[in-house]
GUMI-48186 format. One line per 10 residues: number of its first residue (from 1); for each residue x, y, z of N, C-alpha, C. Coordinates in steps of 0.1 Angstrom, whole numbers, plus 5000, padded with zeros to 4 digits. Atoms other than C-alpha are relative to their C-alpha. Layout:
<pts>
NUM = X/Y/Z/X/Y/Z/X/Y/Z; ...
</pts>
This chain:
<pts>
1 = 4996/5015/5003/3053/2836/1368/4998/4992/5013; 5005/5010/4986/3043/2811/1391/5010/4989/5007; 4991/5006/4992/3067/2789/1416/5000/4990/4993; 4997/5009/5011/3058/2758/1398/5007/4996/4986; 4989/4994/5007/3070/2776/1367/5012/5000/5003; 4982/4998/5002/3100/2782/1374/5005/4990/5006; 4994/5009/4997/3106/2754/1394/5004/4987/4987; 5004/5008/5011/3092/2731/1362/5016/5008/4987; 4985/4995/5009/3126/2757/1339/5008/4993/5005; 4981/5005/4995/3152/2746/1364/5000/4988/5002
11 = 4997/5014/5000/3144/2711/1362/5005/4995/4982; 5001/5006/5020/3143/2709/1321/5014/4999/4998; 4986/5007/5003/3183/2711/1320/5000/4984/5002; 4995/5015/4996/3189/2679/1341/4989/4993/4993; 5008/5011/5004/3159/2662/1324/5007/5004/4983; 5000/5002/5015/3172/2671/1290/5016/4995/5000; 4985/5008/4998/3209/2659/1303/4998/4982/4997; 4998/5016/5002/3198/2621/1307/4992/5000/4987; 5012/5002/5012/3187/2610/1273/5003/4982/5003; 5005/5009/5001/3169/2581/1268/5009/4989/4990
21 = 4987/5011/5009/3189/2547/1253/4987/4993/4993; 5007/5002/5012/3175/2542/1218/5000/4981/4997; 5002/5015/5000/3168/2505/1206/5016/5000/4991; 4990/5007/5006/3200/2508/1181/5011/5002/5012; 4989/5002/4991/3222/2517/1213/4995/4991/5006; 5003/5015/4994/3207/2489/1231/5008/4991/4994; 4993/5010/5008/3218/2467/1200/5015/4998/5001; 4988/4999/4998/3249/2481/1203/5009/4994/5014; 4993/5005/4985/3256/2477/1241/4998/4980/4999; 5002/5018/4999/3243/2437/1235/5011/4993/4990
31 = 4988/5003/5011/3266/2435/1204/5012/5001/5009; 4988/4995/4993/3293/2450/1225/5006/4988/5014; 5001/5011/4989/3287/2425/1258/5003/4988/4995; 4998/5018/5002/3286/2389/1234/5015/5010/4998; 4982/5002/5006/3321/2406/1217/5008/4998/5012; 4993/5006/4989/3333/2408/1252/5003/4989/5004; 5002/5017/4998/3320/2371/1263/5011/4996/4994; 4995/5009/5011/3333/2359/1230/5021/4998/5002; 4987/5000/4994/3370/2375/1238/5002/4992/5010; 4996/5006/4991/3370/2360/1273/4999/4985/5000
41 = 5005/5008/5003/3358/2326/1256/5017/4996/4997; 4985/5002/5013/3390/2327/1230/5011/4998/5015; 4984/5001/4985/3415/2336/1264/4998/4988/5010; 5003/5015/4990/3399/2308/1288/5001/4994/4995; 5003/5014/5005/3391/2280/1266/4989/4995/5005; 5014/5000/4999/3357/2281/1279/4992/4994/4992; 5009/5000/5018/3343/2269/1248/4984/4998/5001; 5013/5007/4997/3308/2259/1268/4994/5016/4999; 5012/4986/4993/3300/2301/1278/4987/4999/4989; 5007/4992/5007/3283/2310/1251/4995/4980/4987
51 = 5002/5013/5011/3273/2272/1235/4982/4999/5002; 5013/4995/4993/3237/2265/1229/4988/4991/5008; 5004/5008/4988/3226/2241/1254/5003/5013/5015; 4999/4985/4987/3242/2274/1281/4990/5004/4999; 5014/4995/5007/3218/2293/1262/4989/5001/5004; 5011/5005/4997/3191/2275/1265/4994/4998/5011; 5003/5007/4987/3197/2263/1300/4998/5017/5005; 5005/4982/4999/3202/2306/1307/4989/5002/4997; 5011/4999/5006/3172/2310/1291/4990/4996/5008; 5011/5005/4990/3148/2287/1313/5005/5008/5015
61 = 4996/4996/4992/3166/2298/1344/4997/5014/5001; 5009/4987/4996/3160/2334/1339/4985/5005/4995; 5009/4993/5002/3123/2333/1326/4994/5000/5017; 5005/4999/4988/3114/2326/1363/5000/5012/5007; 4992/4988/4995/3136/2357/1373/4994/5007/5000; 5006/4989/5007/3123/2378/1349/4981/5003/5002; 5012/4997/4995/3084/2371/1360/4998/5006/5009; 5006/4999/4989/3090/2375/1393/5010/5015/4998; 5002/4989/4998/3104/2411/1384/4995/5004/4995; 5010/4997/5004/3079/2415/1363/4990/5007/5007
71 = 5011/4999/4989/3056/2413/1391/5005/5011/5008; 4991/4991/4989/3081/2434/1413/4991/5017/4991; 5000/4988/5006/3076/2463/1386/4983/5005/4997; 5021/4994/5006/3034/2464/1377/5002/5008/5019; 5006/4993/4990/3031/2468/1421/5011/5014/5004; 4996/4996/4997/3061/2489/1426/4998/5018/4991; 5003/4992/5005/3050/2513/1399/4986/5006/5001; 5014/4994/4992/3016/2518/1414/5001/5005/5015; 4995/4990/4984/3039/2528/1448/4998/4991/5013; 5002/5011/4997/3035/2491/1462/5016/4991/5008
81 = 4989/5007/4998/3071/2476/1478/4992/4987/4999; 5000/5012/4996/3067/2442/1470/5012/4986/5002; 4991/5010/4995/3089/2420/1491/4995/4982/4998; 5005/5014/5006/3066/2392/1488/5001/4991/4994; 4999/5003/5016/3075/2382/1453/5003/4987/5003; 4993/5010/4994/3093/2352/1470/4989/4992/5008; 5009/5011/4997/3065/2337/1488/4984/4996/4997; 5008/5005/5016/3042/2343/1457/5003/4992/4992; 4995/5008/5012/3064/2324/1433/4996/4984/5011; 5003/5014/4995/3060/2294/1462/4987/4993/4999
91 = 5012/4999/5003/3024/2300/1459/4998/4991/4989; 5002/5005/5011/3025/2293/1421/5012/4986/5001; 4996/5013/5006/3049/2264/1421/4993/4991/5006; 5003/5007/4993/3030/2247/1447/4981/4995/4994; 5014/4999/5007/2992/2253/1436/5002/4994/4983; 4994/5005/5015/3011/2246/1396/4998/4986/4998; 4997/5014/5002/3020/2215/1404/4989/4990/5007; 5014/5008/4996/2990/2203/1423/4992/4998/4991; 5007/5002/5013/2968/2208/1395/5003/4994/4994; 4992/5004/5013/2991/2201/1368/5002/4986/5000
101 = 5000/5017/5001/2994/2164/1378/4987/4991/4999; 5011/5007/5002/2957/2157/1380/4990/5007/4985; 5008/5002/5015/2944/2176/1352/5006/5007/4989; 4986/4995/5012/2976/2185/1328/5006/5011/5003; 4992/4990/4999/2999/2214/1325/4996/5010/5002; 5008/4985/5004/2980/2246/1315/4989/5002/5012; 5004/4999/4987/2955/2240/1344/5008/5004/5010; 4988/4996/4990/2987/2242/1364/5002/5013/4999; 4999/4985/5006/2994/2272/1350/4995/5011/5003; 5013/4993/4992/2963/2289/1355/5001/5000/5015
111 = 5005/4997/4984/2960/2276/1395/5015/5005/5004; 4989/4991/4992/3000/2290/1400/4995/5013/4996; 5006/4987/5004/2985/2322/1383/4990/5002/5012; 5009/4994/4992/2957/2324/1409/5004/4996/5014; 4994/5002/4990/2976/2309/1437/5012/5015/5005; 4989/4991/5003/3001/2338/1431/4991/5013/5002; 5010/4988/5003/2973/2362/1427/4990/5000/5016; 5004/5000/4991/2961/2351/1459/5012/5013/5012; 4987/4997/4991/2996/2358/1479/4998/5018/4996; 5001/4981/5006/2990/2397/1459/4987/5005/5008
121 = 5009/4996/4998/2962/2399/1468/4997/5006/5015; 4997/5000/4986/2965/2395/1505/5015/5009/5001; 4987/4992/4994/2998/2417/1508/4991/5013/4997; 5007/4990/4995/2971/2443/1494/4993/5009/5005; 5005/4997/4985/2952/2444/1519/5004/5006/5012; 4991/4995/4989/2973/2445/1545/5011/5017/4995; 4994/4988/5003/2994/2475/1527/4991/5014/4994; 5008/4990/5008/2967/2493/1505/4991/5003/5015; 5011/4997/4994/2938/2489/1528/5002/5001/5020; 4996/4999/4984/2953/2489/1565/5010/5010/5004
131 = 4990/4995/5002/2984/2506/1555/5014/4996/5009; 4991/5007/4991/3011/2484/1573/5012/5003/4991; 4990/4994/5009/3044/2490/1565/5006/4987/4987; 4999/5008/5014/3053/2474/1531/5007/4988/4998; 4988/5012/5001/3086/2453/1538/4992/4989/5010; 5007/5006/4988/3068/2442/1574/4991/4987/4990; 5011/5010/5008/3039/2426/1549/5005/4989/4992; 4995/5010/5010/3060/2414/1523/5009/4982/5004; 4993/5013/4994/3080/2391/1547/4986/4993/5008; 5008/5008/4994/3052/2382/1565/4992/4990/4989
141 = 5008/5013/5011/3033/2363/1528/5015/4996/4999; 4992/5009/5002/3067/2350/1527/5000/4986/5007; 5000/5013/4988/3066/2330/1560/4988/4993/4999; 5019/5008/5001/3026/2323/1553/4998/4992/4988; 5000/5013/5011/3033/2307/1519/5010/4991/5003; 4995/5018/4997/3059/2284/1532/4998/4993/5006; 5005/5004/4994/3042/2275/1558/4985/4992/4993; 5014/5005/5006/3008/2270/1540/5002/4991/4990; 5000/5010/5010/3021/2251/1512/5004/4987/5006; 4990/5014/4990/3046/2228/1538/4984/4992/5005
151 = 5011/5007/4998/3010/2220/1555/4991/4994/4986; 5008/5004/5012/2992/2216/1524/5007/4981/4993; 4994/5011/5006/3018/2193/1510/4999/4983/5011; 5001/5005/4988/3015/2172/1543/4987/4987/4993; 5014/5008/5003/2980/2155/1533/4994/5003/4986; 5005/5003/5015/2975/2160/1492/5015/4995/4996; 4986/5006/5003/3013/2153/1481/5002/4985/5007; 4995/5015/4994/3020/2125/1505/4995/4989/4999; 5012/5009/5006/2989/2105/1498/5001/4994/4984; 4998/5006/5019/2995/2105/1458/5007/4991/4996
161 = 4990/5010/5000/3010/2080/1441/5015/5008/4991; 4984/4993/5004/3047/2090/1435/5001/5015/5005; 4996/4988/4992/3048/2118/1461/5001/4999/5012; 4987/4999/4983/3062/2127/1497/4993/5016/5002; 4999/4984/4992/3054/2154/1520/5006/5014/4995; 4987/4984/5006/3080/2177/1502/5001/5000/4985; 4999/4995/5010/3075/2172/1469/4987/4990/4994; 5017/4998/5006/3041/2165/1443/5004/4984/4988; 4999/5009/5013/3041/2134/1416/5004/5008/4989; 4997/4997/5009/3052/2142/1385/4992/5010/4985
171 = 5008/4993/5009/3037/2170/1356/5002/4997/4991; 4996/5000/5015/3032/2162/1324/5005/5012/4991; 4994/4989/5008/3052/2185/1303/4995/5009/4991; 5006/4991/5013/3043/2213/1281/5010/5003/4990; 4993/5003/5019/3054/2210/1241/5010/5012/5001; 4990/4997/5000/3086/2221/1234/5003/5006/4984; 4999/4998/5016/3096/2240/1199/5017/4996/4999; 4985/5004/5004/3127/2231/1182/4995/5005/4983; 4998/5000/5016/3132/2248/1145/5005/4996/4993; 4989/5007/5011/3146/2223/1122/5006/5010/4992
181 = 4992/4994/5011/3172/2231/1100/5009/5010/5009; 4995/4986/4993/3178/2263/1121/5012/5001/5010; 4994/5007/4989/3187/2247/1150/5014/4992/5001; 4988/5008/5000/3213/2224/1136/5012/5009/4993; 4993/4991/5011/3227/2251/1113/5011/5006/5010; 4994/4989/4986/3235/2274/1147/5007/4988/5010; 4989/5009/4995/3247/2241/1164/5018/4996/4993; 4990/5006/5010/3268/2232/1138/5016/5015/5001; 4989/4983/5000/3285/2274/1135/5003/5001/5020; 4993/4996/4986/3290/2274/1174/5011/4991/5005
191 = 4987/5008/4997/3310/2241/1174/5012/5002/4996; 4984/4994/5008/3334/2261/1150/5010/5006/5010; 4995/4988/4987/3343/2284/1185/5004/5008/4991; 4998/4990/5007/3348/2312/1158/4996/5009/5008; 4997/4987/4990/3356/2345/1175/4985/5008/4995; 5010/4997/5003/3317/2364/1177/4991/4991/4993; 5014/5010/5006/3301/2344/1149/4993/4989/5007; 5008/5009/4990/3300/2315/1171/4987/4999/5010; 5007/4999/4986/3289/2330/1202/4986/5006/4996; 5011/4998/5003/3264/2348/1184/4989/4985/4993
201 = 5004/5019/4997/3254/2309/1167/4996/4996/5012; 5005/5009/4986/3251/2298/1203/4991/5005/5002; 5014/4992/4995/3225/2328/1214/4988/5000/4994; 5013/4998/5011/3203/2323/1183/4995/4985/5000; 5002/5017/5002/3205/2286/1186/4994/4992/5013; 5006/4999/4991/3196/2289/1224/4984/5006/4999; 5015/4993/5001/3164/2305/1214/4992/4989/4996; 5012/5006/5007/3150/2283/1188/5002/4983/5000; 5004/5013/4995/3158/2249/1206/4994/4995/5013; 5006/5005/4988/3138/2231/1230/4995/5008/5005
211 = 5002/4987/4996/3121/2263/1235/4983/4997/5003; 5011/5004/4992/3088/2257/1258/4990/5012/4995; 5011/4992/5003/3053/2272/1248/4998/5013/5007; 5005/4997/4986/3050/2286/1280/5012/5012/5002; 4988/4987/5000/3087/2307/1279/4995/5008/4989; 5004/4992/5010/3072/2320/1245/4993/5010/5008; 5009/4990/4993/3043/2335/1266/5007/5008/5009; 4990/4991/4995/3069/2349/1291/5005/5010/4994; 4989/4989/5007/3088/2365/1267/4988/5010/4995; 5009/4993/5005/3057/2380/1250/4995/5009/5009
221 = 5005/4988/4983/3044/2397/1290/5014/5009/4996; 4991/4989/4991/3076/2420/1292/4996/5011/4985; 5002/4988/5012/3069/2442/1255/4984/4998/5007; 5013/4998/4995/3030/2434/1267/4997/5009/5008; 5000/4993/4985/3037/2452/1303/5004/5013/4994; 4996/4984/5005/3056/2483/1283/4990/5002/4994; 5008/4995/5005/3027/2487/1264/4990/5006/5005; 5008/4996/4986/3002/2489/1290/4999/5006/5008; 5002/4987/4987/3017/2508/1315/5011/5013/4994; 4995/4985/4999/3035/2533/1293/4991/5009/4986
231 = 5008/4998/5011/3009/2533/1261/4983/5004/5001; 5014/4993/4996/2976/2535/1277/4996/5006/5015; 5003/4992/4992/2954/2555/1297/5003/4992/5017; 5002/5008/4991/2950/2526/1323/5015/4999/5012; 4986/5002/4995/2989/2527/1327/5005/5010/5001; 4998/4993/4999/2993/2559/1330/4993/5007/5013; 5005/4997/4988/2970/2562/1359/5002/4990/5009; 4997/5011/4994/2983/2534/1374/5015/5000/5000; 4990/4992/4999/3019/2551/1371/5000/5010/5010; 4999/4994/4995/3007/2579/1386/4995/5003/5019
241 = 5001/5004/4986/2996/2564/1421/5019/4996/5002; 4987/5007/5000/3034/2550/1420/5008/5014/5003; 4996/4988/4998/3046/2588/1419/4996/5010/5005; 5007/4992/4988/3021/2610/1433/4984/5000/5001; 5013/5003/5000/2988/2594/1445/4988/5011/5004; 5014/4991/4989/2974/2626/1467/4999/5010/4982; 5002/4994/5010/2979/2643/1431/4991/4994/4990; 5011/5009/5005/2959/2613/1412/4987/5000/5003; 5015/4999/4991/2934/2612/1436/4990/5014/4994; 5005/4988/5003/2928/2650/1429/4999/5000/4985
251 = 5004/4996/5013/2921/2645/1394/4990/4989/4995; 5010/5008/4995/2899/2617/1403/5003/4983/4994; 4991/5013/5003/2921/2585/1400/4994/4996/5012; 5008/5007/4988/2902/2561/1425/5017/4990/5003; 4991/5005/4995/2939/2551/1438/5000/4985/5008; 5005/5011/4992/2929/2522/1458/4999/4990/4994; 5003/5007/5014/2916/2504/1427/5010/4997/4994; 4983/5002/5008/2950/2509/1409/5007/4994/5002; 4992/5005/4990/2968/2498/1436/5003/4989/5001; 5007/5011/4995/2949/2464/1446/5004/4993/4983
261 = 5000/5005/5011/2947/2455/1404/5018/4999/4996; 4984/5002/4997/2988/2462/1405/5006/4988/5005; 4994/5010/4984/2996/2443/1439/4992/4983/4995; 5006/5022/5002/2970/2410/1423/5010/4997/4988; 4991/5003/5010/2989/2413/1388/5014/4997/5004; 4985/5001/4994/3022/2414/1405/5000/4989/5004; 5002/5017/4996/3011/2381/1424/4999/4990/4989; 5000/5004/5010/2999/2369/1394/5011/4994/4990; 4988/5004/5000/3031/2369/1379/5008/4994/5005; 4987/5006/4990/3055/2358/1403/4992/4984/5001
271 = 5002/5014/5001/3030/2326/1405/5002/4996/4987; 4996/5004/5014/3031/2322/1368/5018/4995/4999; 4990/5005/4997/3067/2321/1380/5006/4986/5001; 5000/5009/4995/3066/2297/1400/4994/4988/4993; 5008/5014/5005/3044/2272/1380/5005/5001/4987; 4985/5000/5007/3074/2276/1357/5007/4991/5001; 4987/5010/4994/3097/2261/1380/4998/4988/5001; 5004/5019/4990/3074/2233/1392/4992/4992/4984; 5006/5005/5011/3061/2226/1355/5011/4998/4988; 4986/4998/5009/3089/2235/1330/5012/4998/5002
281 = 4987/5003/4993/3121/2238/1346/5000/4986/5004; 4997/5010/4996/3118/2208/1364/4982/4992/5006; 5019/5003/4994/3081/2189/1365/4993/4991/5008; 5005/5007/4992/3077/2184/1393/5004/5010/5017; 4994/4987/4989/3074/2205/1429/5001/4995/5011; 4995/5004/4988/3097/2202/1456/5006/5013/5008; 4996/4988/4991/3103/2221/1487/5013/5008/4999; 4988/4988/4998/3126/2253/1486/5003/4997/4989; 4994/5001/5013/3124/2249/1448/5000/5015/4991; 4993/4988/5010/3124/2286/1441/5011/5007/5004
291 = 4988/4995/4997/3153/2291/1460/5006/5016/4998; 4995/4983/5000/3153/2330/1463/4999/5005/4989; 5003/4996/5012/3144/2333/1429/4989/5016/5000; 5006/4988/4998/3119/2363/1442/5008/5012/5000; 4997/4985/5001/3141/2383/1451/5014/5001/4993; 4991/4995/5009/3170/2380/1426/4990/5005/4990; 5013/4995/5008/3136/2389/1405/5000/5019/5005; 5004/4985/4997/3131/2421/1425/5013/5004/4999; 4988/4997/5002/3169/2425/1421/5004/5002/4984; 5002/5000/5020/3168/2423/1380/4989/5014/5001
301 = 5012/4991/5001/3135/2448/1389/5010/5010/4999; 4993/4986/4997/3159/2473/1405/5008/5006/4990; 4984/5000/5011/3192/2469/1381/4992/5005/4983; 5008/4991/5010/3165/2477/1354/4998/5012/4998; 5005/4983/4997/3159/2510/1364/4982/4997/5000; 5016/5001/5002/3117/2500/1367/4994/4999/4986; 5004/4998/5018/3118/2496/1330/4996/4986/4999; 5004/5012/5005/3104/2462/1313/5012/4995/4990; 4987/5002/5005/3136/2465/1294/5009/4994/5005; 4991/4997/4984/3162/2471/1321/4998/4981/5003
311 = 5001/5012/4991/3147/2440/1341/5005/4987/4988; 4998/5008/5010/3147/2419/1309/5016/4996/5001; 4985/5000/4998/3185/2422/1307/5004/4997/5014; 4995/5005/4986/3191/2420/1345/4992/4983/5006; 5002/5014/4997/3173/2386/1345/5007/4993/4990; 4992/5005/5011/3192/2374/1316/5013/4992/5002; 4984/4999/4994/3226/2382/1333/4995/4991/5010; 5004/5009/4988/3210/2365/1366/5003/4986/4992; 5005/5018/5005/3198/2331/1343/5015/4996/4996; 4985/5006/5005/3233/2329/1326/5006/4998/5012
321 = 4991/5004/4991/3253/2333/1355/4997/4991/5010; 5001/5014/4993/3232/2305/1373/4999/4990/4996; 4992/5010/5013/3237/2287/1341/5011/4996/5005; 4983/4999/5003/3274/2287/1343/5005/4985/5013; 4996/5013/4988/3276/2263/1376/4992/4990/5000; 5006/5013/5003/3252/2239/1360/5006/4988/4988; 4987/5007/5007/3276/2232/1330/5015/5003/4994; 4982/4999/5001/3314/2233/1329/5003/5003/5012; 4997/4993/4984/3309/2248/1371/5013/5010/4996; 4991/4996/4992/3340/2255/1383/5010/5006/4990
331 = 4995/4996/5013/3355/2261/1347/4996/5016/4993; 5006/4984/5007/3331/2286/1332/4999/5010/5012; 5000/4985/4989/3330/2309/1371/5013/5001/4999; 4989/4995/5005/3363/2308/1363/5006/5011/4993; 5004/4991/5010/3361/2324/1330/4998/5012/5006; 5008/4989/4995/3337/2347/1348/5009/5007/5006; 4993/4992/4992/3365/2360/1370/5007/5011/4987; 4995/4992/5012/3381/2374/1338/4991/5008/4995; 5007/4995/5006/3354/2387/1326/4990/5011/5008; 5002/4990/4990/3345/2404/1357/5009/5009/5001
341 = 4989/4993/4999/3379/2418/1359/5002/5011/4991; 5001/4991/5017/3378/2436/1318/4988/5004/4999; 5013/4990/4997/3341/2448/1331/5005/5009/5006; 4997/4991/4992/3358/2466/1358/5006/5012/4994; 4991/4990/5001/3385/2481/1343/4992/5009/4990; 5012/4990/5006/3357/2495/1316/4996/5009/5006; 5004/4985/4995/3343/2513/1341/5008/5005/5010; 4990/4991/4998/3377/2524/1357/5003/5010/4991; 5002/4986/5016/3380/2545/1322/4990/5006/5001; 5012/4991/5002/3345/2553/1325/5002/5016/5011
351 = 5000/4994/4984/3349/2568/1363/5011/5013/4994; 4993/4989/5002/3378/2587/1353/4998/5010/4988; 5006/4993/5008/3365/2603/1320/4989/5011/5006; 5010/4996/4992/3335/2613/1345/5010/5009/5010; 4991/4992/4987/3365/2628/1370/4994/4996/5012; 5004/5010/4980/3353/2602/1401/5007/4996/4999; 4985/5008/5001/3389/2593/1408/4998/4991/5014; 5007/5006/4991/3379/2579/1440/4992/4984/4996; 5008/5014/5011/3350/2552/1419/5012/4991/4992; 4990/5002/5006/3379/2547/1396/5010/4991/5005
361 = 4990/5008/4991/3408/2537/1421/4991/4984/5002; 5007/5015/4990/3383/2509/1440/4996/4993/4989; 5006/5008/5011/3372/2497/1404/5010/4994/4998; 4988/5010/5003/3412/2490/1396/5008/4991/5011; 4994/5013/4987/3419/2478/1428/4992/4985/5000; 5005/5011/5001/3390/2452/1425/5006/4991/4986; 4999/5005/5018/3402/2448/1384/5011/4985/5003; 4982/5003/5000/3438/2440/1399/4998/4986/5006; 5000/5012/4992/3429/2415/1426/4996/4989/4990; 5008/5015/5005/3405/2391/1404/5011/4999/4985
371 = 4989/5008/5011/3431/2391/1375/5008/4992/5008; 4986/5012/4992/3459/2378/1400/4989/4988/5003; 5007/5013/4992/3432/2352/1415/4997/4994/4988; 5001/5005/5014/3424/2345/1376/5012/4991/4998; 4985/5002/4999/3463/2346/1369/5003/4987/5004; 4997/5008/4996/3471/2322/1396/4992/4989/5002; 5007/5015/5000/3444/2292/1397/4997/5000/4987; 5002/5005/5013/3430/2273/1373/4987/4994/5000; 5015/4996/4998/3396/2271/1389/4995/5006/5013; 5004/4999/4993/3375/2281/1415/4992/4993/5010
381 = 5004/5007/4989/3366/2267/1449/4983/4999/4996; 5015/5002/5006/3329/2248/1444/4990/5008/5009; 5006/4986/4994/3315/2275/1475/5000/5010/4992; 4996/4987/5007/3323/2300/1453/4987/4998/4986; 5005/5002/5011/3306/2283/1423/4981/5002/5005; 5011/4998/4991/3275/2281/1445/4994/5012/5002; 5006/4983/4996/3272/2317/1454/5000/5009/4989; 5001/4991/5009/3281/2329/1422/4985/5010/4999; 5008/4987/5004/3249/2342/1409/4991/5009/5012; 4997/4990/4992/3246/2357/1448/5004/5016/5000
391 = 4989/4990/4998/3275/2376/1444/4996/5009/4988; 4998/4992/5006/3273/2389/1410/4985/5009/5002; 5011/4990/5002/3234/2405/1417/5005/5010/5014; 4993/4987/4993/3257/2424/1446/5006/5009/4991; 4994/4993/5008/3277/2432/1424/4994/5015/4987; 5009/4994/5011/3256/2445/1395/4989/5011/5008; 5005/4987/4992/3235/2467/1424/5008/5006/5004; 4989/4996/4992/3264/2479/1436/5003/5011/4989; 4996/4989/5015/3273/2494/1397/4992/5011/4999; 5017/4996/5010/3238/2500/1387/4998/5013/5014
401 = 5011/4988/4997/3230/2525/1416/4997/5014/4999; 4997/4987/4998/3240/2558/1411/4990/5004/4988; 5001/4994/5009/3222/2558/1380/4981/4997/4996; 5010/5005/4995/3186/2543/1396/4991/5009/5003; 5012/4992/4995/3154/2562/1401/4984/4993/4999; 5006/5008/4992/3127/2545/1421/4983/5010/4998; 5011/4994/4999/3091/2557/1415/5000/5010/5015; 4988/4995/4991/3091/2586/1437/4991/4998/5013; 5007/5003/4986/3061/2575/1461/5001/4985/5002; 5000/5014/4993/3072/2539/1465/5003/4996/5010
411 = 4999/5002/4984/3065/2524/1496/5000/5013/5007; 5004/4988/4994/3051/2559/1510/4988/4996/4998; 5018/5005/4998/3020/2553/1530/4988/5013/4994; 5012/4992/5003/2988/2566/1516/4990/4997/5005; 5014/5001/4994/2952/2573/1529/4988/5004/4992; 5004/4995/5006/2924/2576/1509/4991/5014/5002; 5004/4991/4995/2912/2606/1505/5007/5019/5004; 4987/4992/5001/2942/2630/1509/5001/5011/4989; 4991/4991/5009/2943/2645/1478/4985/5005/4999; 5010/4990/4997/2908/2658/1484/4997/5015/5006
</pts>
């Protein structure tokens, strides 16, 4: 019996220990999360969390997120760190909105797509083809797209009519869906604040109002991306540079190729991002308007576990909670302290069921403090409201790691030729 044998036995326990979370446990855990919300709704008097203007506003807020870990997940699954993601999304809002004001929206679209594809393109260079170290690269297209756009904007922006140095004339909008009937039906059951029915009313009512052509196509890339890289051949060799390229190579995966098509799609995205923000969100592009949006993107990537799923839900959480300080603020982070608090103690029970008394303790000591700071105010300081959705993507990495597994050649330099 051969070493690989038996090594390939002694792994099949622990791989048959983690099982995979089915779509009706998914349902369940999301079922499980609004009933939570919906409780901490009824105890605060929150009545806005879960209403569907939040929703909605959630909803635009994290499709940016969710691109730009979109983009995180195609290069990091080809074995790619990309830090960049952040000064590709500047890429696309900047190139988005240049177009998009002289010859409509979807042109925008397109040139943050190739603006974005540019910024990829150039990190894979420098990483794939020189082999520099990954983070080094990724901060350096950070500093080169805010610099290149700041100049750019200098002499096309400032010159137009209704623009400035720092920000672009105005985009004409892209069509908005709204389903009659639907829409007022789920308005109408969320204003009841009825315990679940409501909050579920608000989430369904958040979807099918004011709902941009352009988030449709977002939402349609993340089942797109799972299909691709876990349904075909293409994604499957383009997986297997991400985990072991000198092994790819040797079966005659032109690694290099996988890589570079990754690292441009990944740009690609994150500009698609960006000419989001500078088109959709708000149409019109102004300086330091993705505001770190890259990398709470590659932070949703992580908290995903590298899944199309995963990220889905960790941008979700991101968009609500940067919801939350845009209407009711200081009110609904409030809320959120409670509702952080009856998260904890969840997985104080969990920890101890598992016998980590240690995890456990530091889970009820944190539970304890943010009740009392609940307890005794009646809102929270507007710094606080500010940093929120900061704090909670510490937070949420902080949970999420123990249970994280990272493609296993990510960011490990390769040379071609190796597995020859």
């Amino acid at each position: 019996m051969s070493a690989s044998t038996v090594s390939t036995k002694k792994a099949a326990p622990a791989t048959r220990s983690r099982k995979k979370l089915t779509l009706p446990w998914i349902m369940l855990i999301i079922a499980g999360g609004l009933a939570l919300v919906s409780l901490v709704r009824l105890i605060s008097g929150a009545n806005d969390l879960t209403s569907v203007g939040q929703v909605s506003g959630a909803l635009s807020l994290a499709v940016p997120i969710g691109l730009a870990g979109l983009g995180g997940l195609w290069a990091e699954r080809a074995g790619v760190v990309n830090i960049g993601l952040e000064g590709m999304m500047i890429l696309g809002t900047w190139f988005g909105a240049w177009a998009g004001y002289q010859w409509g929206p979807w042109t925008g679209v397109m040139a943050g797509i190739i603006g974005g594809a540019i910024g990829g393109l150039l990190h894979a260079i420098i990483t794939v083809t020189f082999n520099v170290n990954h983070i080094v690269s990724g901060v350096a297209v950070n500093i080169l797209a805010l610099g290149f756009t700041q100049y750019l904007s200098n002499f096309t922006f400032a010159d137009a009519p209704g623009g400035s140095s720092k920000q672009s004339p105005q985009v004409e909008p892209i069509y908005k869906i709204t389903i009659p009937g639907l829409s007022d039906w789920m308005a109408e059951l969320q204003a009841k604040h009825w315990f679940f029915v409501s909050d579920l009313a608000g989430v369904i009512g958040g979807l099918v109002t004011e709902l941009s052509l352009l988030t449709v196509v977002a939402l349609l890339l993340i089942p797109a991306t799972w299909w691709v890289l876990w349904r075909t051949t293409f994604g499957l060799r383009l997986r297997s540079c991400g985990e072991n390229p000198i092994a790819a190579e040797s079966l005659g995966v032109n690694v290099y190729k996988y890589k570079y098509i990754a690292v441009i799609v990944s740009g690609g995205l994150a500009g698609l991002g960006g000419a989001f923000l500078s088109i959709v969100a708000s149409p019109i592009y102004q300086e330091g308007q993705t505001g770190g949006r890259g990398y709470i993107g590659l932070a949703a990537m992580i908290f995903g576990n590298w899944m199309p799923g995963g990220m889905a839900l960790g941008a979700g959480l991101f968009g609500f909670i940067d919801s939350l300080k845009l209407r009711g603020g200081a009110t609904n982070v409030h809320a959120l302290l409670l509702l952080i608090a009856i998260v904890l103690v969840l997985v104080c029970v969990w920890q101890l069921y598992k016998k980590k008394y240690l995890q456990a303790g530091i889970s009820a000591v944190f539970a304890a403090l943010l009740f009392v700071w609940y307890a005794t105010t009646d809102s929270v300081p507007s710094q606080f409201v500010d940093a929120a959705p900061y704090v909670t993507t510490l937070l949420v990495l902080a949970l999420s790691a123990q249970r994280l597994r990272m493609p296993k050649a990510d960011g490990m330099p390769y040379r071609k030729g190796q597995g020859k």
